[in-house]
C-alpha positions in Angstrom: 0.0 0.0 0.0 1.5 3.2 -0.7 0.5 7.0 -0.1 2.4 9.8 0.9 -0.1 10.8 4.0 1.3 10.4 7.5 -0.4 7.9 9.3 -2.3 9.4 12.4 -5.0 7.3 13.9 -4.3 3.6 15.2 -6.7 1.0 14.8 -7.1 -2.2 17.6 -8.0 -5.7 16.5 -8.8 -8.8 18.4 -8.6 -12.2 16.9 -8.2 -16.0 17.5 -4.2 -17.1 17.1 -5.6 -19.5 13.5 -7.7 -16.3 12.0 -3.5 -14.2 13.0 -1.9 -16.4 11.6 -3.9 -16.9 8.4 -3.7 -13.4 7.6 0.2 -13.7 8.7 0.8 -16.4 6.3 -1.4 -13.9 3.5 0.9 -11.2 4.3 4.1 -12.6 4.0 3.5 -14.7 0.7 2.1 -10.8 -0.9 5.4 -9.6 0.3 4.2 -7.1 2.5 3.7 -6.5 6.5 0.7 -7.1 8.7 -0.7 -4.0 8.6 0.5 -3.0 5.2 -1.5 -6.0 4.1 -4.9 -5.2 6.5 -4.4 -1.8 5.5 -4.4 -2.6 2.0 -7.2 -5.1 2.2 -10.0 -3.4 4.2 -9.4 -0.1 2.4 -9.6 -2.0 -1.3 -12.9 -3.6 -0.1 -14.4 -0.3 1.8 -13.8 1.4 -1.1 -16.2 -1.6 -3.2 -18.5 -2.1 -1.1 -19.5 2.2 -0.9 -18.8 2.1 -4.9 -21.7 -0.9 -5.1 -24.0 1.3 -2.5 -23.3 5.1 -3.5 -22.8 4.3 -7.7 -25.6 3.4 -10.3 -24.8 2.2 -13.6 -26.9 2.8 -16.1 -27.0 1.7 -19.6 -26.1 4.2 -22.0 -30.5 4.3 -23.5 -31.3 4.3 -19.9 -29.2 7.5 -19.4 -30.5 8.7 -22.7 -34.2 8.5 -20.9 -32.9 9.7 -17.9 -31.3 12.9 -19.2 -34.6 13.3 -22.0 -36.6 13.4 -18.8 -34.5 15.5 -16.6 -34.3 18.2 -20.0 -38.2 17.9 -20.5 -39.9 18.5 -17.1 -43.3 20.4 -16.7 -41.9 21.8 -13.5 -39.1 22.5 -11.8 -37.9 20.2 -9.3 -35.2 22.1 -7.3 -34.1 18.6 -5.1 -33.5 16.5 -8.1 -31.6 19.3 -9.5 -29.6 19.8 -6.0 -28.8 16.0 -6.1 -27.9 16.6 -10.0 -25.3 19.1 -8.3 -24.4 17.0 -5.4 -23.2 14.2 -7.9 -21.7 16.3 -10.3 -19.5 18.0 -7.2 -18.6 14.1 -5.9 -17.7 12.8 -9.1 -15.4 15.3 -9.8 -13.8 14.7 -6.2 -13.1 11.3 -7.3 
């Protein structure tokens, strides 16, 4: 794992000695240390699982309606557009 921010916070874990030494045995054969290798692993599969929760896909003719629809209200609808905003400001975070 690599990144050029200082680490800061600590984080305690408890185990049983088989579930240590599994993720020992993980650790050392990806060439890397313990926490290296947790570190690595939990913030691969946070980052998944709040890409499968915060993230829709959509075909590109589902998109198409979408957008038609957004373009072609009767109304104005001023918390759609907000959340419009909202994801245009996030994606561009990313």
């Amino acid at each position: 794992m690599s990144t050029t921010a200082q680490a800061h916070e600590r984080i305690d874990l408890r185990t049983s000695p088989e579930i240590k030494e599994l993720i020992i045995r993980a650790a050392t054969t990806a060439g890397m240390s313990v926490s290296a290798f947790l570190l690595g692993t939990a913030q691969e599969r946070a980052k998944q699982i709040l890409a499968d929760t915060e993230m829709m896909t959509l075909s590109s003719r589902d998109w198409s309606a979408f957008a038609n629809a957004l373009d072609n209200t009767d109304k104005p609808r001023p918390k759609l557009s907000a959340a419009m905003k909202r994801h245009r400001e996030w994606q561009a975070k990313r």
